[in-house]
C-alpha positions in Angstrom: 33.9 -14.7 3.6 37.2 -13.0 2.7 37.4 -15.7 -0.2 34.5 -14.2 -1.2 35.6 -10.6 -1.0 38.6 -11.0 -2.5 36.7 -12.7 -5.8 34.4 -9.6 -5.7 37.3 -7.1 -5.9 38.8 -8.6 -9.4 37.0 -8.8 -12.8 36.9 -12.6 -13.9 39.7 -13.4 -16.4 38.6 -15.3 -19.2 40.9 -17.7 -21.3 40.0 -18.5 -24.8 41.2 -21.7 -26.3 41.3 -22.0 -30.1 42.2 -25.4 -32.5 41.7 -27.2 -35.8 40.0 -30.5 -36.2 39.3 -32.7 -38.6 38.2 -36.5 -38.6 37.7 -39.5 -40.8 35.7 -42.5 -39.5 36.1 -43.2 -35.7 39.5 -41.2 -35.7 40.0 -37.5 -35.2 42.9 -35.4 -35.5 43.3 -31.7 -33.6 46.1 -29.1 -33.6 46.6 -26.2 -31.3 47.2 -22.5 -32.0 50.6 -23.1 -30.1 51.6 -26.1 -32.5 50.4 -29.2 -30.3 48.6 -32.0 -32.2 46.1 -34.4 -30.6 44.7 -37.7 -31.8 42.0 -39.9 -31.0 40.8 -42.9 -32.2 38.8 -46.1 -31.7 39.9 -49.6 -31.1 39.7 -52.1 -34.1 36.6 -53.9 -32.3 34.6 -50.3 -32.4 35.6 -49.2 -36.1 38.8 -47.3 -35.3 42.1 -48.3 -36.4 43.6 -48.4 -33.2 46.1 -45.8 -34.1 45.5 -43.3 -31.4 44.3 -43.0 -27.5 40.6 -42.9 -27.9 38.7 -40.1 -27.0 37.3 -41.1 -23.6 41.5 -41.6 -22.6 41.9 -38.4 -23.9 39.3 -36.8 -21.6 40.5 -38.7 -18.0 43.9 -37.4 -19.0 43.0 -34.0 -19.3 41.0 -34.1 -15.9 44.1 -35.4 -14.5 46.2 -32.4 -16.0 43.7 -30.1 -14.9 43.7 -31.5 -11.2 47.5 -31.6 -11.4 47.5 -28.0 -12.7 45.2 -26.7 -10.0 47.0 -28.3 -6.9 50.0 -27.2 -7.7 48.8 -23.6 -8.4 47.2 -23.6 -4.9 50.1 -25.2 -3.4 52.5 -22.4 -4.8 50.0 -20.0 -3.4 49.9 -21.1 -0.1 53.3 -22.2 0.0 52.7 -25.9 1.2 54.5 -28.7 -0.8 54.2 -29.4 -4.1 51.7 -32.0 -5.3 53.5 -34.8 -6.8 51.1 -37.3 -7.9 47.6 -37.4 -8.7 45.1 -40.6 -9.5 41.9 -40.8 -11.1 41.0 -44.3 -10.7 38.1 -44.8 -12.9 35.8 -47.9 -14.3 33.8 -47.7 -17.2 31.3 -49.8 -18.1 29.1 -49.1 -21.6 25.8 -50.6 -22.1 24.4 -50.7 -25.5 20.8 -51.4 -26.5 19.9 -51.7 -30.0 
């Protein structure tokens, strides 16, 4: 409940997230408003070129940063000790029909 009350009391602060893409075949390539470029790709086997993580990679790691980024956030604010490691095990298994 004070959770709660406390979210009542402020206006939500929005975040706004801008970048450039572009992409060729199975590979893509993304830069930031603050300079930071991203790649993805496919392996050889799946019409990339291997060249990059691919995209799915790409994804998991940014859940991972945005776990990390929270826990330690939360742990600042309620002063416990600071998150050191995080792990998203994960299995994927793809099933195509044609």
């Amino acid at each position: 409940a004070a959770a709660a009350s406390v979210l009542r009391q402020r206006p939500p602060r929005w975040k706004r997230y801008h970048l450039v893409a572009s992409g060729t075949g199975c590979a893509a390539a993304s830069e930031t408003d603050d300079g930071y470029a991203l790649q993805s790709d496919t392996p050889t086997k799946a019409g990339g070129t291997g060249t990059a993580p691919q995209p799915v990679q790409l994804l998991l790691a940014a859940l991972v940063g945005c776990e990390q980024a929270t826990a330690h956030f939360l742990a600042t604010k309620l002063r416990l000790p600071p998150i050191r490691r995080i792990e998203l095990p994960s299995q994927t298994v793809w099933t195509v029909q044609l």
